[in-house]
C-alpha positions in Angstrom: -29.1 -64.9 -71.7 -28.1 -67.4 -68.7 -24.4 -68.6 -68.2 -21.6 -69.0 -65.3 -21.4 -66.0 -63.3 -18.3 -65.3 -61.5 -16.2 -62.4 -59.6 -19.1 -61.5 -58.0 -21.1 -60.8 -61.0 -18.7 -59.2 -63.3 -18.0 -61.5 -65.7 -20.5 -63.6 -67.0 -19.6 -67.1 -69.2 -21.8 -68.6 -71.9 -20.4 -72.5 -71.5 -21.0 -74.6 -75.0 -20.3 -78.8 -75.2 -17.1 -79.6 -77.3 -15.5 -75.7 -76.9 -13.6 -76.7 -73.8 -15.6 -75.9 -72.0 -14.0 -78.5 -69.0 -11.0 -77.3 -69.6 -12.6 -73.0 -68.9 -14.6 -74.3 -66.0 -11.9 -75.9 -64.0 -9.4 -72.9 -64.6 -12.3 -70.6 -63.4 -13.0 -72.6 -60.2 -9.5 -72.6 -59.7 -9.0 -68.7 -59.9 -11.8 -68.0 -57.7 -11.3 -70.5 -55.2 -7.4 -70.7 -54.9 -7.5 -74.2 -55.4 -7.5 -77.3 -58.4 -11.3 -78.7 -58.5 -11.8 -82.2 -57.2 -14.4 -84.4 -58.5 -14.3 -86.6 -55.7 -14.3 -84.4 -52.5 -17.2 -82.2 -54.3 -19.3 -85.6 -55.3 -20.4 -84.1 -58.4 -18.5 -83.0 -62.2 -17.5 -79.8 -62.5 -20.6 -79.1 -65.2 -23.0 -80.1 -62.0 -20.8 -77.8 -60.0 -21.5 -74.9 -62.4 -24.8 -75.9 -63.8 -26.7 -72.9 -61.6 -27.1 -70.3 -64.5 -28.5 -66.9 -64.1 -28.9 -64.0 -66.8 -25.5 -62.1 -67.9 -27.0 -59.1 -68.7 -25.5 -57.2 -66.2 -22.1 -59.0 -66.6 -19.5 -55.7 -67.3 -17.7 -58.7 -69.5 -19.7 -61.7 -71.1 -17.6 -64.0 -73.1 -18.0 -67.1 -75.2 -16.0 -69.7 -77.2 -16.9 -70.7 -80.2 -15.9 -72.8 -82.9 -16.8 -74.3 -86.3 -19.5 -76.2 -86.3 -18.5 -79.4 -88.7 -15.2 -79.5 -86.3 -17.3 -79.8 -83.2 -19.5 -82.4 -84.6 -16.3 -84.3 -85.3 -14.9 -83.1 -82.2 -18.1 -84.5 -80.4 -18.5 -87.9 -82.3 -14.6 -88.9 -81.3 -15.0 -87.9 -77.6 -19.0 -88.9 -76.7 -19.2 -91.8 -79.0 -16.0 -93.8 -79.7 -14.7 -92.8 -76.3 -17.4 -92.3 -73.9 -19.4 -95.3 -75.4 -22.6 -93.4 -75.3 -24.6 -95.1 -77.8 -23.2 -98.6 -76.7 -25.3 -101.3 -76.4 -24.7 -101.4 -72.6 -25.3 -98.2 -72.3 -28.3 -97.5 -74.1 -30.2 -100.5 -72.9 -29.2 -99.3 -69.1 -30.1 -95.5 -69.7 -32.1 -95.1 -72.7 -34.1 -98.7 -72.6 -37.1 -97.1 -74.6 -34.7 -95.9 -77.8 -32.8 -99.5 -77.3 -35.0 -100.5 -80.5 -34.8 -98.0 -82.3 -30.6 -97.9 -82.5 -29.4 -98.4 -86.3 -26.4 -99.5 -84.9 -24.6 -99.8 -81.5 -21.1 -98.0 -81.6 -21.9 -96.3 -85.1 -18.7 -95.9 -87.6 -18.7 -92.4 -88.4 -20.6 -93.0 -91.6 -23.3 -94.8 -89.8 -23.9 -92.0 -87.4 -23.9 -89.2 -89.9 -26.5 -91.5 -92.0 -28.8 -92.2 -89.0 -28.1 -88.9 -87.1 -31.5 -88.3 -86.7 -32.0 -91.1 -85.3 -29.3 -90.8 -82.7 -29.5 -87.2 -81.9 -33.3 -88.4 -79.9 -30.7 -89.7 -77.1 -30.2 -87.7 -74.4 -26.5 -86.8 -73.9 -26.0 -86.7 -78.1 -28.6 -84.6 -78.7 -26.8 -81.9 -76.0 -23.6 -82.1 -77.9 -24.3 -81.9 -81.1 -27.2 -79.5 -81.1 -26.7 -76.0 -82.7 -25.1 -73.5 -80.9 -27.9 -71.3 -81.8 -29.9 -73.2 -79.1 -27.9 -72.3 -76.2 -28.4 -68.9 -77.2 -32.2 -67.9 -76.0 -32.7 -65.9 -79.2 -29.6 -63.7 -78.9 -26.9 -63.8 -81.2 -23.1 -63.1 -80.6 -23.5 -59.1 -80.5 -25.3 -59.8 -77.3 -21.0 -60.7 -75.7 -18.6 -58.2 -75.1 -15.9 -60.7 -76.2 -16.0 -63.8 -78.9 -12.9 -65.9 -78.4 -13.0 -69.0 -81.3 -11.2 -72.0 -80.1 -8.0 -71.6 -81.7 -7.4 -68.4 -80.1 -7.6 -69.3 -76.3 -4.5 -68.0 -75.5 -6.2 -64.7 -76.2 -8.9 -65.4 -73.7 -6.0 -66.9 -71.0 -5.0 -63.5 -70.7 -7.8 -61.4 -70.6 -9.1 -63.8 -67.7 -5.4 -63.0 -66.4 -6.3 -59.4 -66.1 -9.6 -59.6 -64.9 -8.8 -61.7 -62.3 -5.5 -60.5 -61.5 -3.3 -64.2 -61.5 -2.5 -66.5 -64.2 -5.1 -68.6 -65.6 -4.2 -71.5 -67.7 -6.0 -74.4 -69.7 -5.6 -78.0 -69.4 -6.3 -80.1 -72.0 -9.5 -82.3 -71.0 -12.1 -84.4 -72.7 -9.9 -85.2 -75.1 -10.5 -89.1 -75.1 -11.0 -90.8 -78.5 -10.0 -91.1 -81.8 -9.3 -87.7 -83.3 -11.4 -87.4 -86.7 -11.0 -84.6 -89.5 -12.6 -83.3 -92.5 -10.8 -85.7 -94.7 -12.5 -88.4 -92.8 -15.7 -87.4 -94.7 -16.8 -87.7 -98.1 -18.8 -85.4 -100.1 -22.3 -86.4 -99.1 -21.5 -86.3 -95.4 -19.7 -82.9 -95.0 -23.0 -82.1 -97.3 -25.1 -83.0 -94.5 -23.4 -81.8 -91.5 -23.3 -78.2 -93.0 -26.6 -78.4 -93.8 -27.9 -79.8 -90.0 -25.6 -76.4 -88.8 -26.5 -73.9 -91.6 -27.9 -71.3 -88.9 -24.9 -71.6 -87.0 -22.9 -70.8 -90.1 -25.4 -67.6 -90.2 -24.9 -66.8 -86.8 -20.7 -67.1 -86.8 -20.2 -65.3 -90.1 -17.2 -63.6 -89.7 -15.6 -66.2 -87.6 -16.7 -69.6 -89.7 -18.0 -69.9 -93.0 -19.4 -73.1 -94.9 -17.4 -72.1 -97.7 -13.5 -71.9 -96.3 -14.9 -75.7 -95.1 -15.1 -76.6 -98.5 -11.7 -75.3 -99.2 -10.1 -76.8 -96.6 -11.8 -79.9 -97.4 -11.0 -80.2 -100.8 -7.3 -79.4 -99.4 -7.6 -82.2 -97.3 -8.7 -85.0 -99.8 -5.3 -83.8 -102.2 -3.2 -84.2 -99.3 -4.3 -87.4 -98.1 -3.8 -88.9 -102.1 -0.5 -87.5 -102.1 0.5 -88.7 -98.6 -1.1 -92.0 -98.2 -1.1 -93.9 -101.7 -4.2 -96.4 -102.4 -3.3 -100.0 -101.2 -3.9 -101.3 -104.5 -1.8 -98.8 -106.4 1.1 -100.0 -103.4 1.0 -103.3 -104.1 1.3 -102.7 -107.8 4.5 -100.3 -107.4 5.6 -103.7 -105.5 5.0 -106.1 -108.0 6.8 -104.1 -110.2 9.8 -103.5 -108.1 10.3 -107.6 -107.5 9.9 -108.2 -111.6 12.6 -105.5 -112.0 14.8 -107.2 -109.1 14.7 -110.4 -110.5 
């Protein structure tokens, strides 16, 4: 498998959109070269800095981050398409002016997008973040790393670097532009869908993820948003009531 090689071919990085991955990449370059990366002295993003991948198989450590895959689409839709404006109408017509047709909608809701997903997964820079994480991995699957880090344990994998390397390495929060969306922003049918589009990643991080603790923590969700934010209409009645009794 190809990924980031660093520290002279020690340790070996499989990068994946929407597991901060910007945040990993500018901590590494900053470890090996002493020095904060600069977008505009270098001319190019720090992805296009580390886009040169070679195979890992020799790597003494390969590591990835991985997370669950209905929290990365949501994750993905919140930073590439309400933020980033990639399916705008601007931008499609200036970068995409063949698929400018074929767009259902320009700035989808989030129900729009899930609806039309396949659809908007032909464009370019969706299609990379919201593919499978099963595609990034050439056939392999996660026995092929020495370590597995899910995303809410990267203080795990701050340290480990912090060994290896022998100095601190820390993670700045980046790419995390938009509005932030959860499961309780989805109804049935769409978290149906989603898990369905990722089912094989839900095979290949069993263990870590599981379509099933979703659906428990959805369900979850939908009780607690009843009991914390009360229907408008049901509001306004306990309103109504409340003058009638003042009066």
């Amino acid at each position: 498998m190809k990924g980031i090689i660093l520290k002279g071919g020690e340790i070996g990085y499989r990068n994946l959109p929407k597991t901060a991955s910007t945040s990993i990449k500018r901590a590494l370059y900053k470890i090996e070269n002493n020095s904060g990366y600069c977008r505009v002295e270098s001319g190019m993003t720090i992805h296009k800095y580390f886009n040169n991948k070679k195979s890992m198989d020799a790597c003494e450590y390969r590591f990835v981050v991985i997370r669950d895959p209905v929290k990365r689409f949501l994750s993905a839709y919140g930073n590439r398409v309400t933020h980033h404006k990639e399916l705008s109408e601007a931008n499609i017509r200036e970068k995409f002016p063949q698929q400018y047709r074929q767009m259902p909608y320009f700035d989808p809701g989030l129900g729009q997008f899930i609806d039309h997903f396949e659809t908007y997964f032909k464009v370019g820079p969706i299609r990379h973040h919201f593919k499978p994480i099963r595609a990034f991995f050439e056939g392999k699957d996660l026995r092929y790393f020495t370590d597995v880090y899910p995303m809410e344990n990267l203080d795990r994998l701050a340290f480990d670097l912090s060994e290896r390397f022998g100095g601190p390495v820390e993670f700045d929060r980046l790419q995390t532009g938009g509005i932030k969306y959860r499961l309780r922003d989805l109804n049935h049918d769409q978290l149906n869908k989603i898990i369905k589009f990722y089912a094989r990643d839900y095979q290949l991080l069993a263990g870590y993820y599981s379509a099933d603790d979703i659906w428990r923590e959805w369900r979850g969700s939908q009780h607690d948003s009843l009991v914390c934010e009360p229907a408008p209409i049901l509001d306004r009645a306990v309103r109504r009531i409340k003058k009638v009794i003042t009066r």
